[in-house]
C-alpha positions as CSV (number, residue, x, y, z in Angstrom):
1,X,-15.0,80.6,-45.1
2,X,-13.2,79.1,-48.0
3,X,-14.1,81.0,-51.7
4,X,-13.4,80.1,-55.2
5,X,-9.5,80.3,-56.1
6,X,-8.3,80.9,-52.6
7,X,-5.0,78.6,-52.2
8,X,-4.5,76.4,-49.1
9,X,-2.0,74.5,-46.9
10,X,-4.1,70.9,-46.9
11,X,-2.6,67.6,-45.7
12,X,-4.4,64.4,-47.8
13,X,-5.4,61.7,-45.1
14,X,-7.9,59.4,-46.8
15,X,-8.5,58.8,-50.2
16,X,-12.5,58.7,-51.8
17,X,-13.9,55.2,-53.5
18,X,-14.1,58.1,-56.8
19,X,-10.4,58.2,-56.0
20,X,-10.3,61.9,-55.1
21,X,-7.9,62.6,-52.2
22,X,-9.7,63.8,-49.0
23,X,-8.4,66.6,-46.7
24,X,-9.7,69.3,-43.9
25,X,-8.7,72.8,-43.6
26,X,-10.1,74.4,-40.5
27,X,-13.0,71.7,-40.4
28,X,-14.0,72.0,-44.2
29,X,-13.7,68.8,-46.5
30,X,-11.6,69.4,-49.7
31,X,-11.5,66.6,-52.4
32,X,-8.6,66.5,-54.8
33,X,-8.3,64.5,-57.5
34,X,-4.5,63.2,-58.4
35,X,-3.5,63.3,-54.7
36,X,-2.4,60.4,-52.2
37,X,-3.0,59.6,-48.3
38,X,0.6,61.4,-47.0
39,X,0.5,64.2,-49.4
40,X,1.4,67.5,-48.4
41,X,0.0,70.1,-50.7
42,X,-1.1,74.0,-52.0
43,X,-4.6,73.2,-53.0
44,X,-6.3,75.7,-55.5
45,X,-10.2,75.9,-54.2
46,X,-11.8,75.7,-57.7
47,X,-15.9,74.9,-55.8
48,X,-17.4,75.7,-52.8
49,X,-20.1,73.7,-52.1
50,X,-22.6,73.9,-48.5
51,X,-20.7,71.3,-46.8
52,X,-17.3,70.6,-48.8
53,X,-15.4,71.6,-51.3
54,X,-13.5,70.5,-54.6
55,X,-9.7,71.4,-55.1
56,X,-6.4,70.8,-57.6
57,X,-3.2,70.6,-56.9
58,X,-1.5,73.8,-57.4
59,X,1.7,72.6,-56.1
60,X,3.3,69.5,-54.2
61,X,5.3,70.5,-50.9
62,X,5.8,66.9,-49.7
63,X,4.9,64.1,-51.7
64,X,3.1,60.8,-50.2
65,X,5.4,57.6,-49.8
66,X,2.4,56.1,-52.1
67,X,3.2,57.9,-55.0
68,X,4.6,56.7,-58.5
69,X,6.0,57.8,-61.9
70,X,3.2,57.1,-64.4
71,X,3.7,56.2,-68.4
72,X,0.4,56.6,-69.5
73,X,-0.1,59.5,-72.1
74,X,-3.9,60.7,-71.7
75,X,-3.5,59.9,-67.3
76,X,-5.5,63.2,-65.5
77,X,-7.0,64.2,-69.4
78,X,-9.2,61.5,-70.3
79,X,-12.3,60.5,-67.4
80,X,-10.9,56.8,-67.3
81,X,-8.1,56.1,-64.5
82,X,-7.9,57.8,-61.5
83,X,-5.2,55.9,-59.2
84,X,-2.6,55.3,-61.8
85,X,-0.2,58.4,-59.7
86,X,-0.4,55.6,-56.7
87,X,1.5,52.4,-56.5
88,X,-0.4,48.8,-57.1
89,X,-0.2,47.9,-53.6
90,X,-1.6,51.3,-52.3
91,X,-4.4,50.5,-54.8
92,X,-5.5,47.2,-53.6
93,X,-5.2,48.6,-50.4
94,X,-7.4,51.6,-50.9
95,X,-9.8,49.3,-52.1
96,X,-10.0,46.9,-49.5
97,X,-10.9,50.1,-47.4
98,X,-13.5,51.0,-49.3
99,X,-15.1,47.8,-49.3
100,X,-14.7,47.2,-45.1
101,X,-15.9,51.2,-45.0
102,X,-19.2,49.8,-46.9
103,X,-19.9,47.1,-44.6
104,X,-19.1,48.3,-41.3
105,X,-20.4,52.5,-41.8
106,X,-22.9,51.9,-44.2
107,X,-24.3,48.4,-43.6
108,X,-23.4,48.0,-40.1
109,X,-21.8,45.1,-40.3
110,X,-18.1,44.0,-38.6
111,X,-16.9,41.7,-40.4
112,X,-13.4,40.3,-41.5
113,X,-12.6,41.4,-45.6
114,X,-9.9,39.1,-47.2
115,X,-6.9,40.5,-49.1
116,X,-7.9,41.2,-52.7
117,X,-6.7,39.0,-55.4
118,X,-4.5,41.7,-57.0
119,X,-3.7,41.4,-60.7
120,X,-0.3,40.4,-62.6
121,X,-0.4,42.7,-65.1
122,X,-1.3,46.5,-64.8
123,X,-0.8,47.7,-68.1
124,X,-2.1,47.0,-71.7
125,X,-4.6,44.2,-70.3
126,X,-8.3,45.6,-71.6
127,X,-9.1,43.2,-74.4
128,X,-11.1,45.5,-75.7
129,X,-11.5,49.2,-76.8
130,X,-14.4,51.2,-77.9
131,X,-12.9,54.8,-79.0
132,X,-15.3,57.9,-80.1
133,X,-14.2,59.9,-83.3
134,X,-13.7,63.7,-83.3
135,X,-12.5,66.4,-85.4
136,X,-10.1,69.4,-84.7
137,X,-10.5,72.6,-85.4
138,X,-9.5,72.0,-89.2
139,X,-12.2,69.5,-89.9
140,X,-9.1,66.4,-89.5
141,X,-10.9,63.4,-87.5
142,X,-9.0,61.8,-84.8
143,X,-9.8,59.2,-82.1
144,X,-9.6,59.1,-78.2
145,X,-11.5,58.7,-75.0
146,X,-13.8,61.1,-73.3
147,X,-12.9,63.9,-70.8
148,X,-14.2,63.0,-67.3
149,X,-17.9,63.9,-67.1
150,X,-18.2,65.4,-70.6
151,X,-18.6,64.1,-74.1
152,X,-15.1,66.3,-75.1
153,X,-13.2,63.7,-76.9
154,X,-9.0,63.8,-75.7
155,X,-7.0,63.1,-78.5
156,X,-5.3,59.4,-78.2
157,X,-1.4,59.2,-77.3
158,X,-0.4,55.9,-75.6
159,X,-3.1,55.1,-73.4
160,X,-1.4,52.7,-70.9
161,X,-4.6,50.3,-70.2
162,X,-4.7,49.2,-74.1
163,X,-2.1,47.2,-76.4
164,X,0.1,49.0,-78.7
165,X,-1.4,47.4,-81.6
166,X,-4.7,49.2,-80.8
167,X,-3.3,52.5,-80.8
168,X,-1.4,51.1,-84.7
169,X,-4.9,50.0,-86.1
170,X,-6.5,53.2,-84.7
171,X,-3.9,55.2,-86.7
172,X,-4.2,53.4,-89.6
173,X,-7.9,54.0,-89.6
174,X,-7.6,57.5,-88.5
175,X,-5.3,58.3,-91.2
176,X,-7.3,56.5,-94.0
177,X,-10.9,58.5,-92.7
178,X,-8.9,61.8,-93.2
179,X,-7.4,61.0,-96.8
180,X,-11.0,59.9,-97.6
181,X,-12.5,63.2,-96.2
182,X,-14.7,61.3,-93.8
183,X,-16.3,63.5,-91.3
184,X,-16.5,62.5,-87.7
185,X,-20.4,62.4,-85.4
186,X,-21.4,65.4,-84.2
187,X,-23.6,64.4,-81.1
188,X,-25.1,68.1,-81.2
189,X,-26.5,68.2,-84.3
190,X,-27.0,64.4,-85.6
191,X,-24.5,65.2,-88.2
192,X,-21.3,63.5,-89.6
193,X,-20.5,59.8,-90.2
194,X,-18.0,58.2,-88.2
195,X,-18.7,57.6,-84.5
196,X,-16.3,54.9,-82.7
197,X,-13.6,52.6,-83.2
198,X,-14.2,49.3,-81.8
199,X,-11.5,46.7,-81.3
200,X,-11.5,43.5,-79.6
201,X,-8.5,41.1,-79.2
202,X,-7.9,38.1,-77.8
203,X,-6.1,36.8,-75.5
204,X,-4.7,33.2,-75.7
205,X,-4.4,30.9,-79.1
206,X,-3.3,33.1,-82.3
207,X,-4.3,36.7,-80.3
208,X,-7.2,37.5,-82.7
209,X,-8.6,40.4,-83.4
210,X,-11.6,42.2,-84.6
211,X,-12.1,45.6,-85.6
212,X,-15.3,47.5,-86.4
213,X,-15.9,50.9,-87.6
214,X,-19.4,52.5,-86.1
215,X,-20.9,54.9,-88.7
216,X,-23.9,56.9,-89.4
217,X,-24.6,54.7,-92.6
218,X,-24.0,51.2,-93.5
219,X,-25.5,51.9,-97.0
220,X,-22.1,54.0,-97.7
221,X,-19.6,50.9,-96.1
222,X,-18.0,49.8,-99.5
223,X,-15.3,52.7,-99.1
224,X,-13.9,50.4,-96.3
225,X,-13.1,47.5,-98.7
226,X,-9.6,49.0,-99.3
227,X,-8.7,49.4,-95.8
228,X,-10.0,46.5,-94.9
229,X,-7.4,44.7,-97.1
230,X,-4.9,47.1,-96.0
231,X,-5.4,46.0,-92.1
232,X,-5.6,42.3,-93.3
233,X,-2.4,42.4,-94.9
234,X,-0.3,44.2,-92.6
235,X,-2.1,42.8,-89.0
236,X,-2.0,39.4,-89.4
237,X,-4.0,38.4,-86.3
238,X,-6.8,40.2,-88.0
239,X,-9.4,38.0,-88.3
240,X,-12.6,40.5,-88.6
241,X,-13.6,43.9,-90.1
242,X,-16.8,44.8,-89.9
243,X,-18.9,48.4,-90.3
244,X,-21.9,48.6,-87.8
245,X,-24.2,51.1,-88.4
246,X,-25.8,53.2,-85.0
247,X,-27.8,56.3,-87.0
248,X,-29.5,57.0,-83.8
249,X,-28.8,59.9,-81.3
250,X,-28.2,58.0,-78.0
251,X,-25.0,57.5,-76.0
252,X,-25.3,53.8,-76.6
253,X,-22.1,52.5,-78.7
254,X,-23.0,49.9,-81.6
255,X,-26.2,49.6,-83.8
256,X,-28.1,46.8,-84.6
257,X,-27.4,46.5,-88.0
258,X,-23.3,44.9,-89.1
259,X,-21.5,44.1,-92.7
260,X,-18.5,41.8,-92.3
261,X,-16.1,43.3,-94.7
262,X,-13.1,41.6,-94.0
263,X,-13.0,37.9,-92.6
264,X,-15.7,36.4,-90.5
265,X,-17.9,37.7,-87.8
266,X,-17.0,36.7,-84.6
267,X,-12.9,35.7,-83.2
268,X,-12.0,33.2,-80.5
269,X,-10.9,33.3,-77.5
270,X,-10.1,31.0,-74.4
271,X,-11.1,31.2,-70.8
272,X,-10.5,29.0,-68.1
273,X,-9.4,25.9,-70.7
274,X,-12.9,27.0,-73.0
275,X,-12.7,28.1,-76.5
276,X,-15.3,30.8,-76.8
277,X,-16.3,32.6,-80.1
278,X,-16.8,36.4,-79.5
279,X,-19.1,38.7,-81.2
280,X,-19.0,42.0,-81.9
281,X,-22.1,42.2,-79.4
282,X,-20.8,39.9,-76.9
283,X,-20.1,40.6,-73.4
284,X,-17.0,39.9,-72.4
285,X,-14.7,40.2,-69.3
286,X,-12.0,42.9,-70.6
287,X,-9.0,41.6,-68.2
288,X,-9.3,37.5,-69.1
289,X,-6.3,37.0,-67.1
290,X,-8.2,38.4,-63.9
291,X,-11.2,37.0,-64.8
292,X,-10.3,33.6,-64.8
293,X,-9.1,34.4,-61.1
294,X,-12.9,35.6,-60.5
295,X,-14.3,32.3,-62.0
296,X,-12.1,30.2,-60.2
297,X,-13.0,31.4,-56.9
298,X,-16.9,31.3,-58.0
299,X,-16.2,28.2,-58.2
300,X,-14.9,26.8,-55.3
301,X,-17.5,28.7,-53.4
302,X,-19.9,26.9,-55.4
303,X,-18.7,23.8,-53.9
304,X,-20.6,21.4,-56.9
305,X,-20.2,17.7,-57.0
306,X,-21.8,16.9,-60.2
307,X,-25.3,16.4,-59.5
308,X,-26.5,20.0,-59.8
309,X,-28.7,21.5,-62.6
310,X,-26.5,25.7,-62.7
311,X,-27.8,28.5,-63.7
312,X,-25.7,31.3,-65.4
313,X,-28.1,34.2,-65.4
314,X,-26.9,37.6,-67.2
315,X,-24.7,35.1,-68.5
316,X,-22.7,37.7,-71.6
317,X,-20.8,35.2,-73.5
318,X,-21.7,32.6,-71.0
319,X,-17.9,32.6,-69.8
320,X,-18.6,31.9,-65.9
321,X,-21.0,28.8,-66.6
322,X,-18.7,27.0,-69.1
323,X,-15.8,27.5,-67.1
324,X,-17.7,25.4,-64.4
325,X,-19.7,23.4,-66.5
326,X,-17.5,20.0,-66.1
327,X,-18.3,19.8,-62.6
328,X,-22.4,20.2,-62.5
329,X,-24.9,17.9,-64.2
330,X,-26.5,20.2,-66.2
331,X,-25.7,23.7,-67.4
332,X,-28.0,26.6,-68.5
């Protein structure tokens, strides 16, 4: 019987779709996050549950063949990646396990899965970055991404999925909020003022940006005209700075209510040949170069020869339709 803290010998053999590594020891299942198929490890027990239980890594004795130097800063912090210790190709291929594993042990079907369409580029792709604000222990705000399962904000150091320049304009915003004495949200208590950084780029044409702030109060937003013109001046592909207010206690990002207070309120983008205006409220695929991929294969599925009325339901920015548009009669 396995209890809390004991350390193991435990060989990894499969990985979870939540991307934890999977192991036995004496018939028990152990998930460990951070580990590999092929890994040899000493496993720390830090849950025992009826069934299974939940490990770390205390130490590495034999390392999988699947396993890679990572650059990203905030990796095994923040609750966002959780394959970026694995190789690409071990990733796709994990994946396309998971999916056969659906079909065949949970919908009982055999049937033959297609390679996945892997993507080009692995780093710095999201066009977009929504960042909650915090404070340290000396009232100083600073930005970053949440812990996994928990609201604990991880401060922001070269987060590998985002552009450099996000990380620049976060600073610059970061350091202006703190010579201004702003005070970040406190999700607790309703108290405080600045909740999120929001920044949206894109990705073809003159690489236009937008930033918003996300405060407690749009009434107080003429304190951003200065940095507004500071960002303007020094980021020249910003094209939009706009305050949203969200004075409501809820996990849900942006408010209802906006003030553009640098350029216009929307920046354009193209996917799949179609110049697309984007909103601070838009939905919008945030890898375009993989999307188009997506679209492109939607549509030879589709199969259309230029009679058909489409539907884009759920459409977001209305992305998918568009990019098939050409080829169907009529396009809602």
């Amino acid at each position: 019987m396995l209890r809390k803290n004991d350390i193991v010998r435990l060989e990894i053999a499969s990985v979870s779709n939540e991307g934890n590594g999977v192991g036995r020891y004496e018939g028990i299942v152990i998930f460990v996050p951070f580990t590999a198929p092929g890994d040899v490890i000493e496993c720390k027990i830090v849950k025992v549950c009826k069934s299974f239980c939940y490990g770390i890594i205390f130490k590495i004795i034999t390392p999988s063949a699947d396993r890679c130097e990572d650059i990203c800063g905030v990796y095994g912090k923040c609750g966002g990646c959780c394959f970026r210790h694995i190789n690409y190709g071990a990733e796709l291929r994990y994946k396309k396990r998971f999916v056969i594993d659906a079909f065949s042990r949970i919908g009982g079907s055999d049937i033959e899965i297609e390679e996945i369409i892997g993507s080009e580029r692995t780093d710095a792709y999201r066009n977009k970055a929504q960042l909650p604000v915090s404070c340290d222990e000396n009232g100083r705000v600073f930005v970053g991404f949440f812990s996994k399962r928990s609201h604990r904000v991880i401060k922001l150091e070269k987060c590998a999925l985002i552009p450099d320049i996000f990380s620049d304009i976060c600073d610059d915003i970061i350091e202006f909020a703190n010579l201004n004495h702003l005070k970040a949200y406190n999700e607790a208590d309703g108290s405080g003022f600045l909740r999120h950084i929001f920044i949206r780029r894109g990705e073809r044409g003159d690489n236009e940006i937008m930033a918003a702030l996300v405060v407690t109060d749009l009434k107080k937003a003429d304190i951003f005209y200065p940095l507004g013109k500071k960002l303007s001046e020094k980021y020249s592909s910003l094209r939009s700075f706009i305050i949203n207010e969200n004075a409501q206690k809820t996990n849900v990002i942006l408010g209802k209510k906006s003030r553009v207070i640098f350029g216009r309120e929307y920046i354009y983008d193209e996917m799949c040949g179609i110049k697309t205006a984007l909103s601070l409220h838009s939905f919008y695929q945030i890898n375009t170069f993989q999307a188009e991929k997506i679209y492109k294969k939607a549509e030879q599925y589709a199969m259309l020869g230029g009679g058909e009325l489409l539907l884009d339901l759920y459409c977001g920015a209305g992305t998918i339709g568009l990019s098939m548009a050409r080829k169907a009669r009529r396009l809602i």
